[in-house]
C-alpha positions in Angstrom: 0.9 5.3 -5.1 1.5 7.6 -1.7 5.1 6.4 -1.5 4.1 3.0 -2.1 1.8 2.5 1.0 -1.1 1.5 -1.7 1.4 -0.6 -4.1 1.2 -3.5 -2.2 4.6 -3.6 -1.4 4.3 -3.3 2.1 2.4 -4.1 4.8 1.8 -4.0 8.6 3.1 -6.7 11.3 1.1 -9.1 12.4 0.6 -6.8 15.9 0.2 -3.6 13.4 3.2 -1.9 15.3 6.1 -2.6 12.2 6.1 -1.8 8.6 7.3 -5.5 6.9 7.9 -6.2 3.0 4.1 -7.7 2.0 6.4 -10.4 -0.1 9.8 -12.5 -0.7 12.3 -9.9 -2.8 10.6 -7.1 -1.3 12.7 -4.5 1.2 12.1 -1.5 2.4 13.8 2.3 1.0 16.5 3.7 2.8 16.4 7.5 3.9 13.9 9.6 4.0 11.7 7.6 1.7 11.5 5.2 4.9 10.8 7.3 7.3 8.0 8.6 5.5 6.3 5.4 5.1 6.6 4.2 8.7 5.2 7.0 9.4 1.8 7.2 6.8 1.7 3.2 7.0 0.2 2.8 10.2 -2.4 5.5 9.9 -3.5 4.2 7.1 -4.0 0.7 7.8 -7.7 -0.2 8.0 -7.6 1.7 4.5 -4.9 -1.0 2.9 -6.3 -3.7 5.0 -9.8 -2.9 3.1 -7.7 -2.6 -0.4 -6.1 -6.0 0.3 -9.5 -7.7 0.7 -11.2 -5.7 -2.2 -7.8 -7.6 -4.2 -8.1 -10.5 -3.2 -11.6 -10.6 -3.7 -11.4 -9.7 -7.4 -8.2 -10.8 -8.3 -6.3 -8.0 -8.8 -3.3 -6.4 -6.9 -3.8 -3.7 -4.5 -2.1 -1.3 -6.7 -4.5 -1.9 -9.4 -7.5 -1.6 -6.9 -5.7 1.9 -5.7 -5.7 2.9 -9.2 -9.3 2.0 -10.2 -10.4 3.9 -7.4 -8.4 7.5 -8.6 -10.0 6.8 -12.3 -13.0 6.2 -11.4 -12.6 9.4 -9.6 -12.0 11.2 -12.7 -8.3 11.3 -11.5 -5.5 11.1 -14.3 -2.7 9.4 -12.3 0.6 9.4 -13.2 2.6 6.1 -12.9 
């Protein structure tokens, strides 16, 4: 789910500057993988930041939110 920047798995500091682990147990990737996120994290944040309330909202997780969205689509995705 674009590298995990719609699992829910991460989110954005409090001052929206730092990519932080959205829970306890959660870290970040190394490499790469990392980069990439901290870089597509904080463009995307009023996007997430809509997803997380949507979740909340219904109960779900943002990952299942993300995922509705791409089927109701008429997207196949591949998890």
């Amino acid at each position: 789910l674009a590298l995990g920047a719609l699992s829910g798995k991460y989110t954005l500091s409090e001052d929206g500057r730092q990519v932080v682990p959205a829970r306890p147990g959660v870290r970040l990737p190394d490499g790469p993988r990392a980069l990439l996120i901290r870089q597509v994290l904080p463009g995307a944040a009023d996007l997430i930041r809509q997803l997380e309330s949507i979740a909340q909202k219904r109960n779900k997780t943002v990952a299942q939110v993300a995922l509705n969205w791409c089927v109701c689509k008429g997207a196949v995705p591949i998890v």
